[in-house]
N, C-alpha and C positions, 0 to 999 in steps of 0.2 A: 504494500500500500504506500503510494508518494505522490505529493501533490507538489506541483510547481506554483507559485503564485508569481504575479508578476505585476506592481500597482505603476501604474503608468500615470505623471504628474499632468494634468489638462495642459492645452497648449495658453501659449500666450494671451494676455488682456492686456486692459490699460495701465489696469494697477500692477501687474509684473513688470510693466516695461518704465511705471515711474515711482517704484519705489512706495506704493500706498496700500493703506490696508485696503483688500477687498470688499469691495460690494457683489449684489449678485448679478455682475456685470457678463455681456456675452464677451466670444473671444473679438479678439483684433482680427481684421481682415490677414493681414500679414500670420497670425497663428491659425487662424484657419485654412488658410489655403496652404501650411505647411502639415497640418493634419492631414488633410486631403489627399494631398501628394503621397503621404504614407501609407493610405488604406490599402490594405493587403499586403502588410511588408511583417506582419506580427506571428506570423507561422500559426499553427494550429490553436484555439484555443475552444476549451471545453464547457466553461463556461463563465459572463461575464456580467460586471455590476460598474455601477457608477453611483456618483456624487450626487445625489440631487441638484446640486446647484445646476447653475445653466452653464457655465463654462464647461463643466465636465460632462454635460448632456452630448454638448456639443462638440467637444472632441471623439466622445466614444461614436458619433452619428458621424464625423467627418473620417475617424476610422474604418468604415463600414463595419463596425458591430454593432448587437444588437444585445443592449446590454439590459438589466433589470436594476431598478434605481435603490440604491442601500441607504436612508440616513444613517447609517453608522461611516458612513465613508465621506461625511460633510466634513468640511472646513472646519478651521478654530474657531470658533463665535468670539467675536469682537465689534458688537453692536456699537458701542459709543465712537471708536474708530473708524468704523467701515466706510471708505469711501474716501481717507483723509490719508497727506502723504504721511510719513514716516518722518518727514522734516517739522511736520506740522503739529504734528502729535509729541514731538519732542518738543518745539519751543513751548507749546501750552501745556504742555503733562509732560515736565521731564521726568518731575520724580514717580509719575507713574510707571513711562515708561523704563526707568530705572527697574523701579520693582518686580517687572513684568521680567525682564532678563536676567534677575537675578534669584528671582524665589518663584520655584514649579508653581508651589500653588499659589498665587496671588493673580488675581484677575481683576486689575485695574479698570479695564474696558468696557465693565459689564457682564463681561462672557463669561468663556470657558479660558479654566487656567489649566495651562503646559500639563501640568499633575492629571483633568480632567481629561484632556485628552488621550495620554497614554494609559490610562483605564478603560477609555471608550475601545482605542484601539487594539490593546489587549486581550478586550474582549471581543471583539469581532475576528482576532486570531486565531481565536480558543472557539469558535462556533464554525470557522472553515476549516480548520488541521485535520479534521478525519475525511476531510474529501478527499477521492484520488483527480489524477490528471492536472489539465494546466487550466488554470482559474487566470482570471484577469481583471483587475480594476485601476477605474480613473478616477482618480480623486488628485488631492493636493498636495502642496509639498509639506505645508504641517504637517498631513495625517501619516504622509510618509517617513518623514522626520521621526515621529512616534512610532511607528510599527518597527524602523531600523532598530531605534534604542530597544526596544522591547525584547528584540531579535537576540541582538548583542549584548543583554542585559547591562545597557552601560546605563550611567549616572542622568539623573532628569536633568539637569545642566548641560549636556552634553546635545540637547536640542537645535541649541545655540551655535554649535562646532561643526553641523551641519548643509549643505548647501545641495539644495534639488533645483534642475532647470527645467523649464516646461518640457513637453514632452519627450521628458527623460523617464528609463524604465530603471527600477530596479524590483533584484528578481529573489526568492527567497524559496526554499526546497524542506518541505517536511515530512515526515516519517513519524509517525503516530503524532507525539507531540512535542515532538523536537525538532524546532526551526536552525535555520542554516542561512545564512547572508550568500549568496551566490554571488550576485552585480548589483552595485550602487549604481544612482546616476547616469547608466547608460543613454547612447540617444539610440534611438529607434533603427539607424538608418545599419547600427553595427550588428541588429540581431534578426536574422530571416528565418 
């Protein structure tokens, strides 16, 4: 019994390309039509899920799959931010955003804090590890950021040491219930 997962980061938006927290913004013409260009370049897969949001709706439809929509594979929730740059959120909330990078659980935003999320995504680990075959999902680069560490059993700080680009794939292999880090950050165009 082995399951491949493989969560692939939505393509680009606005807020990727200037540094701000998201909203539930669609992609940029430019990450769309780089999705596009990729459908059918993902090799077999068995079965797949996405982000509610609409970016990643939209990727997995510019992909050509056909995926089934997971909240558990949403973004960070950062409501009081969403839509604001990361410059901007720092002049008016430094010390929030201070907080925010330096303690898992604190959720200045509103939201969901770092601690919150690698729970959610823990447990969505722990509800796919006994599938077999090759699973797929689009989600973000937080939720990615979190299922790594969880992987890796490294330190909730360790969020931060992280770097996902959009439609980048990384890939992860289990065996009852022991996950394996396979590829980080891959882009799409190295795996057929």
């Amino acid at each position: 019994m082995s399951l491949r997962l493989t969560l692939v980061a939505h393509a680009a938006t606005r807020a990727t390309r200037q540094a701000a927290f998201p909203a539930d913004e669609p992609l940029e013409p430019q990450g769309l039509a780089q999705a596009t260009a990729l459908a059918g370049t993902l090799g077999r897969v068995d079965a797949a899920w996405t982000s509610p949001a609409l970016r990643a709706v939209q990727t997995a439809a510019a992909l050509g799959l056909e995926a089934m929509v997971d909240p558990a594979l949403a973004d960070v929730a950062m409501p009081l931010w969403a839509g604001r740059s990361l410059a901007d959120v720092g002049a008016s909330d430094p010390a929030g955003l201070s907080r925010w990078t330096a303690d898992p659980a604190a959720a200045p935003h509103g939201g969901e804090s770092v601690t919150a999320l690698l729970d959610r995504a823990s447990g969505w680990l722990d509800c796919i590890s006994s599938r077999d075959g090759r699973v797929l999902a689009i989600t973000h680069a937080a939720f990615i950021r979190a299922a790594t560490i969880i992987v890796l059993d490294a330190a909730p700080l360790s969020f931060w040491r992280l770097d996902v680009e959009p439609l980048s794939l990384t890939t992860f292999m289990a065996r009852r219930t022991d996950w394996m880090l396979r590829r980080f950050n891959s882009r799409i165009l190295q795996v057929v």
